[in-house]
VMD Tcl script that draws the C-alpha trace (Angstrom):
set ca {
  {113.37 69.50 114.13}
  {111.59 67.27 112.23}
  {107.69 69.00 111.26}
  {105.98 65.87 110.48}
  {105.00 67.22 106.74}
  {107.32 65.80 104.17}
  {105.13 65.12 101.34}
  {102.37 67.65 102.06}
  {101.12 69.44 99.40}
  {101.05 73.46 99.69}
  {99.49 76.43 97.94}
  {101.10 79.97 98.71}
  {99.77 82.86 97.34}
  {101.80 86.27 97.01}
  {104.93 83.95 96.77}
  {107.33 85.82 94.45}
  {108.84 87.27 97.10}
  {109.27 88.93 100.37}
  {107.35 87.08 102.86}
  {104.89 84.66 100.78}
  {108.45 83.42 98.92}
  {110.29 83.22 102.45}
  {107.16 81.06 103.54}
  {107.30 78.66 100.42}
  {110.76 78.18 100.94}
  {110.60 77.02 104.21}
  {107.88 74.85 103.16}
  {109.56 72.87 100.19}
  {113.06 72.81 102.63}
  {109.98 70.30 104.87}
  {109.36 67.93 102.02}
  {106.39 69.35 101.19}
  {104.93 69.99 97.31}
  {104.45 73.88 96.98}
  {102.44 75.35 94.17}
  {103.41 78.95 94.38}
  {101.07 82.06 92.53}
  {101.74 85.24 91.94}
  {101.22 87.85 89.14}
  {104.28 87.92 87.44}
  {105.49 84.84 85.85}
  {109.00 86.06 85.25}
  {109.08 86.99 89.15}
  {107.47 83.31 89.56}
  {110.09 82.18 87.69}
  {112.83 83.07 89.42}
  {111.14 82.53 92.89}
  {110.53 78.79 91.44}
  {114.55 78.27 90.87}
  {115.15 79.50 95.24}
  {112.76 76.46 96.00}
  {113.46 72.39 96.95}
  {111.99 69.82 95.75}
  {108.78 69.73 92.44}
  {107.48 73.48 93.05}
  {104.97 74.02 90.59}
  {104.33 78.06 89.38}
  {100.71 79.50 88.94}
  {99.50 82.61 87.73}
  {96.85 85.12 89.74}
  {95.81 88.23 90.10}
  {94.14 88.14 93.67}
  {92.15 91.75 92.47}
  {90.35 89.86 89.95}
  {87.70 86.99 91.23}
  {87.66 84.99 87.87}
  {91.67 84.53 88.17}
  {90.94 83.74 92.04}
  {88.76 80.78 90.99}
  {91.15 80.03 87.62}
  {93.90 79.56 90.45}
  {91.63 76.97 92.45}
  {91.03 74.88 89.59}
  {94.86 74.90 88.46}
  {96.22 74.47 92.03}
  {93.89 71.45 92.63}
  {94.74 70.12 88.94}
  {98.42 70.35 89.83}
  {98.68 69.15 93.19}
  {96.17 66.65 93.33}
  {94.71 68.01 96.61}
  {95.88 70.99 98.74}
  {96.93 70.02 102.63}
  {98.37 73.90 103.36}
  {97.29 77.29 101.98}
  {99.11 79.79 103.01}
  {97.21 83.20 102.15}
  {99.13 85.95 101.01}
  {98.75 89.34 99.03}
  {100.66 92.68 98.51}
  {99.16 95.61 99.99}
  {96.53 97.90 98.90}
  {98.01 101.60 97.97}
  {98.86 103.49 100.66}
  {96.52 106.70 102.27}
  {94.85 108.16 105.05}
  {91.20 108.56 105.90}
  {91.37 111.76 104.36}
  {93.01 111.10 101.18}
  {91.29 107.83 100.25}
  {87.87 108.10 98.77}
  {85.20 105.28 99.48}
  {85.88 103.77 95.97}
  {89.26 102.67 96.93}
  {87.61 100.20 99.48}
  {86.33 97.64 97.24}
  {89.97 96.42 95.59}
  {91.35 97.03 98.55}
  {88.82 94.47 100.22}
  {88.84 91.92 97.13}
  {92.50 91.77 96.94}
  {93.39 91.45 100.81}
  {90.04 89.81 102.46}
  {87.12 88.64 99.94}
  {90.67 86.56 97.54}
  {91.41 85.00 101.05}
  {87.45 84.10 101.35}
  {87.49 82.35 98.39}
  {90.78 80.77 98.94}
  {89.63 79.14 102.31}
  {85.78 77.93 100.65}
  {87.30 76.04 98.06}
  {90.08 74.35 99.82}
  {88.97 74.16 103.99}
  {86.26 71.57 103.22}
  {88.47 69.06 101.48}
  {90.85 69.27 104.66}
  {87.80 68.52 106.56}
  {86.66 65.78 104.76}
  {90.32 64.51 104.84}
  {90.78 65.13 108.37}
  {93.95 67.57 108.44}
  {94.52 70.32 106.96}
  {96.67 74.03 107.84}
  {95.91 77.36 106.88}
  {97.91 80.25 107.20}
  {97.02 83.65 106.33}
  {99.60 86.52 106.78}
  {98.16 89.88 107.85}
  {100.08 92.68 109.43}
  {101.16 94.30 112.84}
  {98.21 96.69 112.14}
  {95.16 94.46 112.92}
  {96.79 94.99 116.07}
  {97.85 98.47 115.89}
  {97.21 100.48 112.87}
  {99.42 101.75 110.92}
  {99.84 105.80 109.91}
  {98.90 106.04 105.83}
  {97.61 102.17 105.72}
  {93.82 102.79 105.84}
  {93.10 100.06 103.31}
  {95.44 97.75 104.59}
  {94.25 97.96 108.05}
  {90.54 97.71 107.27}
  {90.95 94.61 104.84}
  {93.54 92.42 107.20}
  {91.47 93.12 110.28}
  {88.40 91.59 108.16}
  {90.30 88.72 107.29}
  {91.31 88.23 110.58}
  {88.09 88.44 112.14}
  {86.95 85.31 109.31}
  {89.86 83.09 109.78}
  {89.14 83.61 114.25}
  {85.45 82.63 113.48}
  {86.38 80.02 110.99}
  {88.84 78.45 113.33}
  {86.70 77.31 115.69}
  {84.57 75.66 113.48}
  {86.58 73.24 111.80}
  {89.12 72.84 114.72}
  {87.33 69.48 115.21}
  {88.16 68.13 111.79}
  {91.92 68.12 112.06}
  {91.82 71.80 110.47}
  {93.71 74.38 112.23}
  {93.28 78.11 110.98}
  {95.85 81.06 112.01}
  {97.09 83.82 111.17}
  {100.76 85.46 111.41}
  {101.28 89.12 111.49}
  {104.22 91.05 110.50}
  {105.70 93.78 111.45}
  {108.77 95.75 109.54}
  {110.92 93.02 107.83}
  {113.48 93.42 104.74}
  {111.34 93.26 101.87}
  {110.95 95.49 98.42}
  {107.23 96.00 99.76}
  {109.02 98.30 102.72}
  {111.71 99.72 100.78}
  {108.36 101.14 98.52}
  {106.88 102.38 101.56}
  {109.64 104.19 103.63}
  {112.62 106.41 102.07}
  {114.84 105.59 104.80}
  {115.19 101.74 106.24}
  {117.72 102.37 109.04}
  {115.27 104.92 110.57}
  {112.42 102.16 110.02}
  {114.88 99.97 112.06}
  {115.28 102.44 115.20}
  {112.03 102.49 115.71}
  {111.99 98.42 116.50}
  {112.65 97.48 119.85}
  {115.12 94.93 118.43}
  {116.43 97.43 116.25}
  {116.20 95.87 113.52}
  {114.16 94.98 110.56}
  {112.91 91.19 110.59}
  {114.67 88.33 108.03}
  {112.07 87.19 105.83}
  {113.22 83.65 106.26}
  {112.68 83.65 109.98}
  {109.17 84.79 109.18}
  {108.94 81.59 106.88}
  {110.42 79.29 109.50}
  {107.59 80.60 111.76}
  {104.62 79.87 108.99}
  {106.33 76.15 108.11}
  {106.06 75.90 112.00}
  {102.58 76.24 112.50}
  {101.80 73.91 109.50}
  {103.54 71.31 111.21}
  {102.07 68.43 113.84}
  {103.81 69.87 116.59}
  {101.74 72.68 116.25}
  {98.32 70.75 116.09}
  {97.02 72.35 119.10}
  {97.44 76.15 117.73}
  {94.54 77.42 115.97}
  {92.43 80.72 115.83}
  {96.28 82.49 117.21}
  {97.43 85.98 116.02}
  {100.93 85.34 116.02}
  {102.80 89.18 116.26}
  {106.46 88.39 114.45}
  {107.66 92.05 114.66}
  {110.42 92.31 116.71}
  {108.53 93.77 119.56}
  {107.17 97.07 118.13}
  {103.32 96.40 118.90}
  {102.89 98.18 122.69}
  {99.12 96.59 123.76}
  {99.05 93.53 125.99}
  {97.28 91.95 123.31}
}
mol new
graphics top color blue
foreach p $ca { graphics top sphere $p radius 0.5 }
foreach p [lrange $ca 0 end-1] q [lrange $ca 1 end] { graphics top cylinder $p $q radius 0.2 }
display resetview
């Protein structure tokens, strides 16, 4: 199937790997241009060698707002324009209400919400002004149902999602469509860190399984493409069944 965005340009952020690499893969296997940032540049590296096409690497550390706006400048230096961001980040350490003291919050909230704010400001009015334009934050299963020992995770991706709905609906009328995907348990080194023993993790999804990163990717390329013009403010749940509510 054909996506209708070979020669798009792309940013992805968190794109070393797991999820935000998975996602700039499937991008660059579209045709499209996909600057990819991430802390590490040695991780970038490598990442950059899995990809098709003229990826370009940038450095950021989403925690810090001065490298958030460094990476706005660079991105738009090296691509010209941006067409796709696709907003990423690693998680926030875990904890529990109990064990996480109020001055935890503030990272927590610049590295998985306020980064993403500034991310969509800078680059949602030029895809308004140009008249198209996809963004595509990933989140988690728990801004639908939290989960156990993820307080800061759960707090910061429900805020996000909350901007990205409202944002949505204003710029759906400039060609702009806003989304976000949400992830359950897939085979990533972020899990492994988080749970001693995967094949348990596994059990516990109705498909028994843990999700393949580049499905997950296939299913951000997707609703970056003009087929999918008509999706915006979704939720899209890609974890294998294991969120119970209706909604």
């Amino acid at each position: 199937m054909d996506l209708g965005i070979s020669g798009r340009t792309a940013l992805v952020t968190g794109a070393s790997a797991g999820l935000g690499l998975a996602s700039a893969q499937a991008l660059a296997a579209e045709g499209v241009r996909v600057a990819v940032a991430s802390r590490s540049a040695d991780k970038l590296a490598a990442a950059v060698a899995t990809l098709d096409g003229d990826p370009v690497m940038l450095t950021v550390d989403l925690s810090d707002p001065a490298s958030v706006d460094a990476l706005i400048g660079d991105a738009t230096e090296a691509l010209g324009h941006v067409d796709i961001l696709i907003a990423n980040g690693g998680g926030p350490p875990p904890g529990n209400f109990a064990s996480t003291d109020v001055d935890a919050y503030p990272a927590a909230l610049q590295l998985n919400l306020l980064s993403m704010v500034a991310l969509a400001k800078a680059f949602v009015p030029p895809m308004q002004q140009r008249g198209w334009g996809r963004v595509v934050a990933v989140t988690s299963a728990a801004v639908r149902q939290p989960m156990d020992y993820l307080i800061l995770s759960n707090t910061a991706r429900s805020g996000l999602t909350a901007f990205l709905k409202t944002t949505a609906t204003e710029v759906a009328g400039d060609g702009v469509t806003v989304n976000t995907v949400q992830p359950g348990v897939h085979a990533t080194d972020r899990l492994a860190q988080l749970y001693d023993d995967l094949d348990e993790v596994a059990r516990a999804v109705p498909t028994q399984r843990l999700g393949d990163p580049g499905d997950f990717g296939r299913i951000v390329a997707f609703l970056c493409s003009e087929s999918a013009r008509s999706i915006t403010g979704a939720s899209v749940p890609v974890d294998g069944g294991a969120i119970k509510g209706l909604q």
